[in-house]
C-alpha positions as a Markdown table, in Angstrom:
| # | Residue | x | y | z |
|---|---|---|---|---|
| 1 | Unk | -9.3 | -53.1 | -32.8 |
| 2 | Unk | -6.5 | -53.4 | -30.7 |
| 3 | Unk | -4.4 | -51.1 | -32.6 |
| 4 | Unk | -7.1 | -48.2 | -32.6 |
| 5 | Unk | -6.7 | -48.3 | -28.6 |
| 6 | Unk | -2.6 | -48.0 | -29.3 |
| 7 | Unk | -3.1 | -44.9 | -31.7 |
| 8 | Unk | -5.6 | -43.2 | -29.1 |
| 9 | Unk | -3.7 | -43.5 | -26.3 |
| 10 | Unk | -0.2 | -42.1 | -28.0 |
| 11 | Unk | -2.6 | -39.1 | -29.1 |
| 12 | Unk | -4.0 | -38.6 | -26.3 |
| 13 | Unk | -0.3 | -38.4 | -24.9 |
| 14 | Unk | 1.1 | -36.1 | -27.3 |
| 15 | Unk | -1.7 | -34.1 | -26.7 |
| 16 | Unk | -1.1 | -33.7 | -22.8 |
| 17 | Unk | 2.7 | -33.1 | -23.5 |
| 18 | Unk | 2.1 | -30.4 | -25.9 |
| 19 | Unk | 0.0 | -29.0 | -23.6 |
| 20 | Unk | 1.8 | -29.1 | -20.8 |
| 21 | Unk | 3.7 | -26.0 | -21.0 |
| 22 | Unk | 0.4 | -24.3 | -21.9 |
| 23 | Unk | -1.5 | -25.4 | -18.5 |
| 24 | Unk | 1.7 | -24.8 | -16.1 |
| 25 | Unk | 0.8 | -22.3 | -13.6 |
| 26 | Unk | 1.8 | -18.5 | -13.6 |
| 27 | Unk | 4.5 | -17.6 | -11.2 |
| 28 | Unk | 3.9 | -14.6 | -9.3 |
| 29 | Unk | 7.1 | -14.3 | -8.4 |
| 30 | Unk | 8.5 | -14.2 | -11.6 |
| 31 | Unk | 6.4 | -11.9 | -12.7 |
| 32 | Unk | 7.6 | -9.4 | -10.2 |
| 33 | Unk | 10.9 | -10.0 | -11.4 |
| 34 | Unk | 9.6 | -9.5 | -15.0 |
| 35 | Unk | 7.5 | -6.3 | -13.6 |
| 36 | Unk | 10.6 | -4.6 | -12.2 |
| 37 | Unk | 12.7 | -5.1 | -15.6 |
| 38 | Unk | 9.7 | -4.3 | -18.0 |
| 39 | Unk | 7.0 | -2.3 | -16.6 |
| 40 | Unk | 8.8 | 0.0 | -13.8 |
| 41 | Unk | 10.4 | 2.5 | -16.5 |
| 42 | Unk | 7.0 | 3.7 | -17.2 |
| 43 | Unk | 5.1 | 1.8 | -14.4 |
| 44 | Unk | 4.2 | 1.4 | -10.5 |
| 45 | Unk | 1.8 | -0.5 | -8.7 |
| 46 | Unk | 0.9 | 2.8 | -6.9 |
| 47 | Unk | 1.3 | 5.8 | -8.3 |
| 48 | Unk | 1.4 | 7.1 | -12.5 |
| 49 | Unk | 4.4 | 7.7 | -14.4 |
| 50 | Unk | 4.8 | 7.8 | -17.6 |
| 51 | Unk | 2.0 | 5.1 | -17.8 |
| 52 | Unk | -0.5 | 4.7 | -15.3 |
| 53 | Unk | -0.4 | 2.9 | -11.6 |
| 54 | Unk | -2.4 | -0.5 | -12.0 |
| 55 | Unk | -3.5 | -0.3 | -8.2 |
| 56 | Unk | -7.4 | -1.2 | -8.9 |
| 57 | Unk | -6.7 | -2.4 | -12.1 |
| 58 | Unk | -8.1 | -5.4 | -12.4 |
| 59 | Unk | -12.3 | -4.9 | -13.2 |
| 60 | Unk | -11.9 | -1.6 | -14.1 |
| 61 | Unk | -12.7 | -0.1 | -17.4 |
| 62 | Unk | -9.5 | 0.7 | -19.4 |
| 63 | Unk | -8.9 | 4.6 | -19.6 |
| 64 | Unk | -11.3 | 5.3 | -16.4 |
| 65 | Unk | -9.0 | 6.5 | -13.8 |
| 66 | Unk | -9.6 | 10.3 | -13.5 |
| 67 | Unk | -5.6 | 10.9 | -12.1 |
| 68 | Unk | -4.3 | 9.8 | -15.6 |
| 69 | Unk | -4.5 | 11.2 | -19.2 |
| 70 | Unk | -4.9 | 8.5 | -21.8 |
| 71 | Unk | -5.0 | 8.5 | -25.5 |
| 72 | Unk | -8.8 | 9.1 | -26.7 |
| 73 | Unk | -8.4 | 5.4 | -28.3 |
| 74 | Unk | -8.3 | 4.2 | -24.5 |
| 75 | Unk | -10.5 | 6.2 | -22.9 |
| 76 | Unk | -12.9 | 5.2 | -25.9 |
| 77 | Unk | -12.5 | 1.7 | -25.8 |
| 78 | Unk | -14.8 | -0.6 | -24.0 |
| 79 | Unk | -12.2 | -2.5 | -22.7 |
| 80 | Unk | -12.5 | -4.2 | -19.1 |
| 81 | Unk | -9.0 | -5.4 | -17.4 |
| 82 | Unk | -8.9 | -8.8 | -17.0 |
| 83 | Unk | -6.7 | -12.0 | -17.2 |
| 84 | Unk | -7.8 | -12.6 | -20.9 |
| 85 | Unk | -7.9 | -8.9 | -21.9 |
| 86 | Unk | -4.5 | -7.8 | -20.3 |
| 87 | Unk | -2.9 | -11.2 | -22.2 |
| 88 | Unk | -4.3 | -9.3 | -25.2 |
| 89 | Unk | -2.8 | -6.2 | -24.2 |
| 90 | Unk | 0.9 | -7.2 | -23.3 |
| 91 | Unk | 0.7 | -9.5 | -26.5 |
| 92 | Unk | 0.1 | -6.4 | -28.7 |
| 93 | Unk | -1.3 | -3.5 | -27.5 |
| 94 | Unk | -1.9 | -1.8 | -30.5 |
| 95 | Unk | -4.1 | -4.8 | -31.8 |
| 96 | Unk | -5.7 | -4.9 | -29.2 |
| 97 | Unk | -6.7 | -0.7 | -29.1 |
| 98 | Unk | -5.4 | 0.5 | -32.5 |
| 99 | Unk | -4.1 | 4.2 | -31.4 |
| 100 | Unk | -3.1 | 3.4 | -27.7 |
| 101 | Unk | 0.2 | 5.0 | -26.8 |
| 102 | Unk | 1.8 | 2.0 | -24.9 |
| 103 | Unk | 4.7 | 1.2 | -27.2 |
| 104 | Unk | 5.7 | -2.1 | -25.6 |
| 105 | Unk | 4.6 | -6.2 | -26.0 |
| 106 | Unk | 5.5 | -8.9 | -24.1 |
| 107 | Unk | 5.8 | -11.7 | -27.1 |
| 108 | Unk | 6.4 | -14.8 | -24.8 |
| 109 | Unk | 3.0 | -16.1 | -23.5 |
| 110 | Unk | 4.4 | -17.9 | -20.3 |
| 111 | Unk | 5.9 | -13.9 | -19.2 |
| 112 | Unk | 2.6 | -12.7 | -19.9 |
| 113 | Unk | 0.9 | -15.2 | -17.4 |
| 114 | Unk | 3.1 | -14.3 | -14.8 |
| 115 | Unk | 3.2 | -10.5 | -15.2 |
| 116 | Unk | -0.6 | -11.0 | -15.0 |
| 117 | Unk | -0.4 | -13.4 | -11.7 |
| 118 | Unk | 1.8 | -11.0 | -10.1 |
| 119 | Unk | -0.4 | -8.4 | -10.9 |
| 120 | Unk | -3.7 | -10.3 | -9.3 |
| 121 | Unk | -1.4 | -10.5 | -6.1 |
| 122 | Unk | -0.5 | -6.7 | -5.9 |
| 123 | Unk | -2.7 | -4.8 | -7.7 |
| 124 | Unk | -6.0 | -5.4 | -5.7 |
């Protein structure tokens, strides 16, 4: 019996430091630093450029801003921005809305969760 304790508890430890790096919080400052080296060529907080502002964004439905021309596979979509949906979209955007025109992922999971915390913090 003894042993079964021994073996649960080891689990039960890997577990937590597999894990680990999964629960660590998102870093809002890092993801400013990511913002301004991935998302400012076609991006701003503010205003549309080649892609559109993400003041607002959060709650909204994707393709509804009236100052910004999406693809019809956007502004057909019944997408609402939020931390699970925009993890979907910087993951693969195309998955996520086959026919968007965003031609850009974010493939590392920990720069999506802070691209997505800095966004919370400036984007309201």
């Amino acid at each position: 019996m003894k042993h079964n304790y021994f073996f649960a508890g080891v689990g039960a430890a890997v577990l937590i430091a597999f894990n680990g790096g999964a629960t660590a919080a998102a870093d809002a400052a890092s993801g400013q630093t990511l913002y301004k080296t991935m998302c400012v060529a076609c991006h701003s907080i503010d205003y549309n450029g080649v892609g559109p502002a993400h003041k607002g964004l959060f709650g909204k439905k994707a393709g509804s801003r009236a100052d910004y021309v999406y693809s019809p596979a956007v502004k057909a979509s019944s997408i609402v921005w939020a931390n699970k949906t925009l993890d979907k979209w910087l993951a693969n955007p195309e998955k996520l809305i086959p026919g968007q025109k965003m031609g850009f992922m974010v493939p590392l999971a920990k720069d999506r969760a802070d691209l997505i915390a800095y966004l919370q913090k400036e984007a309201k």
